[in-house]
N, C-alpha and C positions, 0 to 999 in steps of 0.2 A: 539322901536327905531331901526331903521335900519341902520348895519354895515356899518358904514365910511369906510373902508378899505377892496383892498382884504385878506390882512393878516388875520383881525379879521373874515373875512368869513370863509374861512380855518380853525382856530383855533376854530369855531363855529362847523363844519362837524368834525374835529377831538375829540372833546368834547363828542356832541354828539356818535360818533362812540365807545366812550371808553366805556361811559355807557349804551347803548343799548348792548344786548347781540344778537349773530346771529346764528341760527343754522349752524351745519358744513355743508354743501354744498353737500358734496361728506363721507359720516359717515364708506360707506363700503372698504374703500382703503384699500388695502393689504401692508402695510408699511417693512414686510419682504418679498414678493415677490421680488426677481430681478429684475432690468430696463435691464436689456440687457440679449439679449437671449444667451444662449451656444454658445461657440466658437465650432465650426465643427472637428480642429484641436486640436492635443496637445498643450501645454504653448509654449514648444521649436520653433514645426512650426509657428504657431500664432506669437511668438514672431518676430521672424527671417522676417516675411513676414512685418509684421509691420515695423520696424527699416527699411528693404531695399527699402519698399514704401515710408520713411521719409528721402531716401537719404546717411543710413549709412552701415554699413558693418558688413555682421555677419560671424562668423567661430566660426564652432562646434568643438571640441579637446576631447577625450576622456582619455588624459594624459598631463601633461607638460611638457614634449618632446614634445606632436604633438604642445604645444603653443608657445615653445621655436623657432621649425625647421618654424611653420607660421609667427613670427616676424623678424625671420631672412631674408625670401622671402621678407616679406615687406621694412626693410630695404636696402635691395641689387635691389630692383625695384623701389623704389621710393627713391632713394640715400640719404637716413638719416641716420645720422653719430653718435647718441646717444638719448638717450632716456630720460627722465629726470623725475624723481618718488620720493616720500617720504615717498616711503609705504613699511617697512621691509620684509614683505612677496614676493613683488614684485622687489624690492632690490636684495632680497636671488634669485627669478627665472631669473632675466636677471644675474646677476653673473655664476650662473649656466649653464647659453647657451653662457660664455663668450662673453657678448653683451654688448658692452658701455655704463655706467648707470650713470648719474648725478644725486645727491641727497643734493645739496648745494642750500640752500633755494635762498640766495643772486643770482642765475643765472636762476632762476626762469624767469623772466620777456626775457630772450634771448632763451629761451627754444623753438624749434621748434617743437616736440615732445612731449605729457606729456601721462602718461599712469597711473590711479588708478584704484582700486576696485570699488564696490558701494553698495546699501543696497539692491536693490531688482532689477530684472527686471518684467517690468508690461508688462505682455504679450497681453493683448487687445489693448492696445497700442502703443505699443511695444519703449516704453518707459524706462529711465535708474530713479531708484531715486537714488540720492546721496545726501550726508551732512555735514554739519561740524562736525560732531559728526569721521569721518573719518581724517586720519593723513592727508592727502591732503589739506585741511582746505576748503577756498574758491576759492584762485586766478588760482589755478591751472585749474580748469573748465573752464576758460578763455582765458588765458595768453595765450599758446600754441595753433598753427596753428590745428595742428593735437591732435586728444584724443584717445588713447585706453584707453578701459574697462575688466579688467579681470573680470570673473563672474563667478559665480557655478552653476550648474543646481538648488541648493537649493533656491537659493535664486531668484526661477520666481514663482511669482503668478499670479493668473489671474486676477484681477482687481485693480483698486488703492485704493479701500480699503480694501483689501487684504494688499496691502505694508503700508498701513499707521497703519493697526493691528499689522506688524510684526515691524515695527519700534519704535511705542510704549510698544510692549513687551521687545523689545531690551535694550533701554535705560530707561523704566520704566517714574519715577519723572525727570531726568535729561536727557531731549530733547534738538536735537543741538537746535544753534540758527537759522540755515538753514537746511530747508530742500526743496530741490525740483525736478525738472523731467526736463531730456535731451531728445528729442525727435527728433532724427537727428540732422545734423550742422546745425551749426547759419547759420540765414537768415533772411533777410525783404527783403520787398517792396514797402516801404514807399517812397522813392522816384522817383517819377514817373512812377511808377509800373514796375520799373526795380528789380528785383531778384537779390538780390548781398548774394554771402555767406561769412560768417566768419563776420560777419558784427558786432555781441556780443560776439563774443566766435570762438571756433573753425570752421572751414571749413571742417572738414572730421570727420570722426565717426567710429572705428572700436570697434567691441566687441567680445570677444572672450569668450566664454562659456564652461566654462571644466566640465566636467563630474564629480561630487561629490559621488564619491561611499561610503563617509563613515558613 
């Protein structure tokens, strides 16, 4: 009796497929081999060359003073009047460079500025991961026109499963409920293949990389 339907035909090739067994195709693959050849550069350069070919902004600091004295340039050139963070660490350094620091959730959504940490930077990528799993939460990756990143040299690996190894070490059993990758400012071009930024999120990207000597 021949299949009435295309469905039942389908359902007949899938049938048969489940019980016919097929030799593997390809039996010699090297499944720990690499797909991507060495980066030529270090994490730092790779990184840096990544993010500025994606639109954002990198600066190197070897102290927090050199990060304090480059967000004060930035403010005083690009005339922003405060900065607005939830991250006590980063609370403590703009206090420190007496720079005006908002950390009132409720002004959150007015905030032109936001500025947090994050989990890794992916240097082939050159890519930010961040998560909930950080006091920032979610909306902050958003809300705000502008994003700094403070980061440590520790925390760049070279691939994204490199940072997805180091994030599961981190938080073990208890995984934010977000976790993902910034990869310069928001942008489409979904509408008539016009480039608009800021379009889900921020328009500017700066990342500042301090020097972790300890």
């Amino acid at each position: 009796m021949e299949e009435s339907t295309s469905k039942e035909k389908v359902l007949k090739y899938v049938r048969e497929a489940l019980i016919s067994k097929t030799d593997q195709p390809f039996p010699k693959i090297d499944y720990e081999k690499p797909v991507f050849s060495e980066m030529e550069e270090s994490l730092d350069i790779n990184f840096a060359q990544e993010l500025t070919g994606a639109g954002g902004l990198f600066i190197y600091c070897e102290s927090e003073g050199e990060v304090i004295n480059g967000i004060k340039f930035l403010m005083k050139d690009r005339k922003w009047d405060s900065i607005f963070t939830l991250e006590p660490k980063i609370i403590s350094l703009l206090h420190q460079g007496q720079i005006n620091c908002i950390f009132d959730h409720d002004q959150l959504t007015q905030a032109h500025v936001g500025m947090t940490t994050c989990e890794s930077l992916v240097a082939r990528l050159g890519s930010i991961m961040v998560s909930t799993g950080q006091m920032a939460g979610r909306q902050i990756f958003i809300y705000p026109e502008i994003h700094i990143v403070l980061a440590y040299s520790t925390q760049l690996v070279g691939d994204l499963k490199d940072a997805l190894v180091k994030i599961r070490k981190k938080y073990e059993q208890k995984m934010p409920s977000m976790v993902t990758l910034i990869t310069g400012p928001s942008r489409t071009a979904d509408i008539e293949k016009t480039l608009v930024m800021g379009a889900h999120g921020p328009k500017e990207l700066y990342v500042f990389l301090l020097e972790d000597r300890i």
